[in-house]
C-alpha distance (Angstrom), angle and dihedral (degrees) to the residues before:
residue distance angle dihedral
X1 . . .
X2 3.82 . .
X3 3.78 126.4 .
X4 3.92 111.8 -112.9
X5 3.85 118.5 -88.5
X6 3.32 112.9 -104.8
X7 3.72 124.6 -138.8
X8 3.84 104.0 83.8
X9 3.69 95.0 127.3
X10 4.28 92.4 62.1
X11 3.97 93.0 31.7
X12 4.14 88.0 107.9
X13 4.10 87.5 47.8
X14 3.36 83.9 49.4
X15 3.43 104.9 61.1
X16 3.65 97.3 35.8
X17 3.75 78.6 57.0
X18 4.31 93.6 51.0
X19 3.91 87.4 47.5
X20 3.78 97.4 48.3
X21 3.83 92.0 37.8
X22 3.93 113.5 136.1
X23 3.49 99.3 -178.3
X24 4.01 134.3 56.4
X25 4.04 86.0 -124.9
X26 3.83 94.0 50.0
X27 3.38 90.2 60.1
X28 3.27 102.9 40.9
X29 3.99 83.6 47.9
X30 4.02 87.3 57.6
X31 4.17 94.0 46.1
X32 3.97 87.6 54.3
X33 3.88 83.3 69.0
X34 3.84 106.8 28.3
X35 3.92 95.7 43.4
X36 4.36 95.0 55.5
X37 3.82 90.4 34.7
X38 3.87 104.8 46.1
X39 3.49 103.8 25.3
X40 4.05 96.4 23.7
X41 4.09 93.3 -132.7
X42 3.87 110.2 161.5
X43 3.66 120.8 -109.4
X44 3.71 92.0 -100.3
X45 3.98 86.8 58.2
X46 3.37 92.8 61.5
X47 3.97 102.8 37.2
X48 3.90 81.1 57.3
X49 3.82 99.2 43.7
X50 4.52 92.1 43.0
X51 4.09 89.1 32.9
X52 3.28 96.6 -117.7
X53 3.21 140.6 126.1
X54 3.85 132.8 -96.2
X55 3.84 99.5 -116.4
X56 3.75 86.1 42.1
X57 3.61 91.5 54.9
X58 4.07 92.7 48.4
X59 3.69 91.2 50.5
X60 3.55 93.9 46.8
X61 3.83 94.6 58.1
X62 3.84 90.2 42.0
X63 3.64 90.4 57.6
X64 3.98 96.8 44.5
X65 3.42 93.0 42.3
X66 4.14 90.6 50.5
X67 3.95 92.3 48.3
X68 3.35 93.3 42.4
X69 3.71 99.4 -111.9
X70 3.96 85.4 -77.2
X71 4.02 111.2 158.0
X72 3.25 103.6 -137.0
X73 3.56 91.2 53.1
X74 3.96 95.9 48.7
X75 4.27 91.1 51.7
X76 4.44 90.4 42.7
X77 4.75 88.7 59.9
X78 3.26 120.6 99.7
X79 3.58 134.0 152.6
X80 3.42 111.2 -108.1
X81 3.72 123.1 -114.9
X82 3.98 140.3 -178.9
């Protein structure tokens, strides 16, 4: 049996965040944390159903979930670079 996604406490930021999403990747950013928590699919559910991958997925949901699902804050990441 799996543990229970967690998440719960930023599910309504969430899907404020999914509705107002401007870009492909901030929605897909918001369904990495509404898809486990509301509807309990596994990580692998949801890298399959946003095509993404797994990892992707994780770090997505650790990211929302450590900003608080706030907009601006989703649309200002990036991943560094040279």
């Amino acid at each position: 049996m799996s543990r229970k996604a967690s998440g719960a406490d930023v599910l309504n930021s969430a899907r404020k965040l999914a509705v107002n999403a401007e870009t492909v990747g901030e929605l897909r950013m918001a369904l990495a944390v509404v898809l486990p928590t509301e509807f309990g699919l596994s990580l692998e559910q949801v890298a399959g159903l946003v095509g993404k991958s797994v990892s992707w997925v994780s770090r997505s949901r650790s990211q929302i979930i450590a900003q608080s699902a706030t907009p601006e804050s989703v649309k200002r990441q990036g991943h560094g670079g040279r």
